[in-house]
C-alpha positions in Angstrom: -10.0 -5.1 13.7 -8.3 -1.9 14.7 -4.9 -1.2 13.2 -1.3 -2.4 14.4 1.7 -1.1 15.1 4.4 -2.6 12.7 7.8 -2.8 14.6 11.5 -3.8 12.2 14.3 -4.2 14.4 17.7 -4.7 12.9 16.5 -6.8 10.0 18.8 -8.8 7.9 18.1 -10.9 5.0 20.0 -12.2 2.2 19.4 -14.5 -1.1 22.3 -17.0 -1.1 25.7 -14.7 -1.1 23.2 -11.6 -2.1 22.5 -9.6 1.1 18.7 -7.8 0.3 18.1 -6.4 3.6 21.1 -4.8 5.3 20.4 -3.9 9.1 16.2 -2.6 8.1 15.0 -0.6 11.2 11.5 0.9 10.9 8.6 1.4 13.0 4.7 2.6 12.1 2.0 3.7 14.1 -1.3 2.0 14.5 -3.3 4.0 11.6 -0.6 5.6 9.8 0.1 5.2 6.0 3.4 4.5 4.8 4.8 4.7 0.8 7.8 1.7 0.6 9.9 3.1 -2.4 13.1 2.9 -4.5 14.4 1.6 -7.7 14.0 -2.4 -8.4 16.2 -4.4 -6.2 16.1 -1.9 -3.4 14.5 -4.8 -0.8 11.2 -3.4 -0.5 9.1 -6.9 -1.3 11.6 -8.8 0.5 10.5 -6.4 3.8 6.5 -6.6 3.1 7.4 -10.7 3.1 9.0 -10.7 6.2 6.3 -8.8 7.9 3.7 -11.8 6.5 6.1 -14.6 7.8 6.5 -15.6 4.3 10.7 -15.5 4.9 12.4 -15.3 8.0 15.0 -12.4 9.2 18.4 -14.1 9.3 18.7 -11.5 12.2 17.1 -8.7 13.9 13.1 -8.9 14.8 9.6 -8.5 12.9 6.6 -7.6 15.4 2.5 -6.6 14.4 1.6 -5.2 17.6 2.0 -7.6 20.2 3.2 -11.1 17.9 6.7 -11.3 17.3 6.0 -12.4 13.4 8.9 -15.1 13.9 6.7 -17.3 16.0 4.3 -17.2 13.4 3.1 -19.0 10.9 1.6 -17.1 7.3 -1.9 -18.1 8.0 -2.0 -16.7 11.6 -0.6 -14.0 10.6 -3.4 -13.7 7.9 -5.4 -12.7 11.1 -3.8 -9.6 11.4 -2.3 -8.7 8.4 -3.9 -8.8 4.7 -1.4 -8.4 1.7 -2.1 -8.1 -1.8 0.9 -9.2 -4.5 2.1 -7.1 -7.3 0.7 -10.0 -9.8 -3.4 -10.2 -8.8 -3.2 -13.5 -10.3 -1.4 -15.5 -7.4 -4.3 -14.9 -5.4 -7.2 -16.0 -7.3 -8.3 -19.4 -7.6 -12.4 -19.8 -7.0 -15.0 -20.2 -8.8 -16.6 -17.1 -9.1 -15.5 -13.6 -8.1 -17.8 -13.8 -4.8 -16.7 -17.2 -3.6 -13.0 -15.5 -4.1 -13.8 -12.7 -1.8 -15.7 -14.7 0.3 -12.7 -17.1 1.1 -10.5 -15.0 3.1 -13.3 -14.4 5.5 -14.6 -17.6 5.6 -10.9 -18.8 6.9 -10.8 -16.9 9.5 -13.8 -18.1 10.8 -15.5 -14.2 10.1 -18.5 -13.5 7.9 -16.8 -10.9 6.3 -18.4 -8.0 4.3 -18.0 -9.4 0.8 -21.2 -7.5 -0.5 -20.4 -4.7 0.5 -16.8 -4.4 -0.6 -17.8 -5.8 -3.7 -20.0 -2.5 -4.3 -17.6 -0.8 -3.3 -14.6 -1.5 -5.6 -17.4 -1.7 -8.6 -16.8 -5.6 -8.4 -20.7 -6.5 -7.9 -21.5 -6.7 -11.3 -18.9 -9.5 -11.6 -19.8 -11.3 -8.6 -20.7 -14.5 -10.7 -18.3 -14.3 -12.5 -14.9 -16.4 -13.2 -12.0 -14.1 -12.3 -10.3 -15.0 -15.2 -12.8 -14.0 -16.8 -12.7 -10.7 -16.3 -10.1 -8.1 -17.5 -6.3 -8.3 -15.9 -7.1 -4.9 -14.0 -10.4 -5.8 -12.4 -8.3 -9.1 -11.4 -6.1 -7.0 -9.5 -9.4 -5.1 -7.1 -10.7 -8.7 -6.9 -7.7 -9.4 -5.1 -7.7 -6.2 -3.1 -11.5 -7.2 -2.3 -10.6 -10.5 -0.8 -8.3 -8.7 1.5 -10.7 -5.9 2.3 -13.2 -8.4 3.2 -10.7 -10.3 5.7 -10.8 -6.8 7.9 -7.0 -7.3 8.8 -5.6 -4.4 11.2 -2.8 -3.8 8.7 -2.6 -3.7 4.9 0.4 -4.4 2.8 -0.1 -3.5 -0.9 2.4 -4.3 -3.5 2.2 -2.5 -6.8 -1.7 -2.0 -6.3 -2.6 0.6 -8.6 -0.3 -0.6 -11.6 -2.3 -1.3 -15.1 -5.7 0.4 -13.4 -7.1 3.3 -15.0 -8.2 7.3 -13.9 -11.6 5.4 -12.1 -10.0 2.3 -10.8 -7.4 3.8 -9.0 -9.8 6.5 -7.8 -11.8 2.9 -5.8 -8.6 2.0 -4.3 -7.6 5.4 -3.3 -11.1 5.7 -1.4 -11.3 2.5 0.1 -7.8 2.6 1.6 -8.9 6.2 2.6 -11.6 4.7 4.3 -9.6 2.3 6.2 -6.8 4.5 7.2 -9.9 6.8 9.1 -10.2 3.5 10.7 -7.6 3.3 12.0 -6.2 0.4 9.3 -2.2 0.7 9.2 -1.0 0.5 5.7 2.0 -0.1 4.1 2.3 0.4 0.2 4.9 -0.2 -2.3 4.4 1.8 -5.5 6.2 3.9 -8.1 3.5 5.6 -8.6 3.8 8.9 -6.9 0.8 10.2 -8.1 -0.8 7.3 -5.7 1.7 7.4 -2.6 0.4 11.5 -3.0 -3.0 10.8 -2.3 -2.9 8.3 0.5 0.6 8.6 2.4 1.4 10.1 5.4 5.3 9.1 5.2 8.0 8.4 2.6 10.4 5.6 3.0 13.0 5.3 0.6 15.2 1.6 -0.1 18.2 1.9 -1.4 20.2 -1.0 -1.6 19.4 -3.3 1.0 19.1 -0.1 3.5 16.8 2.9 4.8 18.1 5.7 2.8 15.1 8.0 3.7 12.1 8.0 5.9 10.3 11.5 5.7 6.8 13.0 6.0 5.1 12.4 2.1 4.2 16.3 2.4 8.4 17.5 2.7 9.6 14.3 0.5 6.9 14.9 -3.0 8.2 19.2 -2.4 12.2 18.3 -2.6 13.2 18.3 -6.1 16.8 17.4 -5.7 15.4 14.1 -3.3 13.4 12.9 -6.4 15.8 13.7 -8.8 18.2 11.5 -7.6 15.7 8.6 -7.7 15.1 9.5 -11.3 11.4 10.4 -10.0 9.1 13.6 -11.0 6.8 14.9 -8.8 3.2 14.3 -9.1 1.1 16.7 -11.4 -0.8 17.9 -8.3 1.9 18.8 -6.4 3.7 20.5 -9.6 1.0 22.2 -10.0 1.5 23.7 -6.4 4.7 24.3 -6.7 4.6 26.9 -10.1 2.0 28.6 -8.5 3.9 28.7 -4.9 0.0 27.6 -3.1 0.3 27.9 0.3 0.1 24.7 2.6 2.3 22.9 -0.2 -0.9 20.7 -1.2 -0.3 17.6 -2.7 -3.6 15.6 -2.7 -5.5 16.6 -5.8 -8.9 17.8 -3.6 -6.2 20.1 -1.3 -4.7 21.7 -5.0 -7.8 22.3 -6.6 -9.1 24.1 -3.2 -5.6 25.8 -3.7 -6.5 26.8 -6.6 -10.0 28.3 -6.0 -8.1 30.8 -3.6 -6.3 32.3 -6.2 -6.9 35.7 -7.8 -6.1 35.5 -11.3 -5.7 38.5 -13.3 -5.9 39.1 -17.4 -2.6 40.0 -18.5 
């Protein structure tokens, strides 16, 4: 499936007397990459739940391209939308580590390319496997898997590269690379700059139950006083850039290091 716009009109929600979502507006492209961030509490899991039908707005509107997501249910929204938790283990109940990959697919009536995202995310030589029998962060790409395999037209990731190491998060980076040249849209909450660096086109910053911020990734990762106030540092690439005032203001790691080989360094 091509990607989706993602429309948020005026969205309110509240827990009890706890208001999480205070009047949310935001809108995405079809294809664009967007990095949900802010401290805990801010509503950013309460927004990604409302875009999966999983809670409904007590006012304002949710729309995937043409569906207005309060008509919908969270399995036909499935069609359209795959979403990976921040704890891997909610979603994994088969068998083996294929069948789990396989199921997403299978219920929405596609084939799927489980083999092939299975190679891809370094899963296949798991695929007989339990998945709790394999380490907590390979449970959390076996999850990401299952949702790869469903081919939705939008992404939501919560949390997907926390507990993975240098080479894991280097799979998830290039598979959501690989979607977004697709067209995939994706929507990512992380505190992990380093991440949101490497596969964000925009910066949208929670604060509170509200949009405090919503700015290319490029000018957001460069403004020190921005990050400072959410107690954040930038990532090593991008400091990196910045001390040595490379032109461009790279912040992928590929873009730095080609930065990097443009400089004339003298001996001092």
């Amino acid at each position: 499936m091509s990607g989706l716009d993602i429309r948020i009109e005026d969205v309110r929600y509240a827990y009890g007397d706890v208001e999480a979502l205070r009047g949310v507006s935001l809108a995405a492209r079809a294809g664009e990459s967007l990095a949900l961030i802010g401290r805990n509490g801010a509503g950013k899991t309460t927004l990604t739940r409302l875009l999966v039908a999983l809670i409904r707005p007590a006012a304002g509107r949710v729309a995937v391209g043409d569906w207005d997501v309060a008509s919908k249910r969270p399995d036909e929204m499935a069609h359209r939308i795959g979403y990976v938790f921040q704890h891997a283990d909610q979603q994994l109940f088969a068998r083996t580590v294929r069948e789990d990959v396989a199921f997403g697919p299978r219920r929405l009536g596609r084939r799927g390319p489980v083999a092939e995202v299975l190679e891809e995310l370094a899963l296949a030589p798991f695929a007989d496997t339990h998945p709790y029998d394999v380490p907590a962060p390979l449970r959390k790409l076996v999850a990401l898997a299952g949702v790869l395999a469903m081919e939705p037209g939008v992404l939501i990731l919560d949390e997907p590269t926390a507990g993975l190491d240098r080479a894991q998060r280097e799979l998830v980076i290039g598979a959501l690379r690989r979607r977004g040249a697709r067209g995939v849209t994706l929507l990512v909450v992380s505190h992990d700059l380093t991440f949101v660096a490497e596969i964000a086109d925009r910066v949208v910053v929670m604060e509170g139950g509200r949009l405090a911020a919503d700015r290319a990734a490029r000018q957001f990762l460069y403004d020190a006083a921005a990050l400072g106030a959410l107690e954040l540092r930038p990532p090593p690439a991008v400091a990196v850039a910045r001390a040595l005032a490379l032109p461009g203001a790279p912040v992928r790691s590929e873009e730095v290091a080609a930065g990097l080989r443009g400089v004339r360094w003298t001996n001092r």
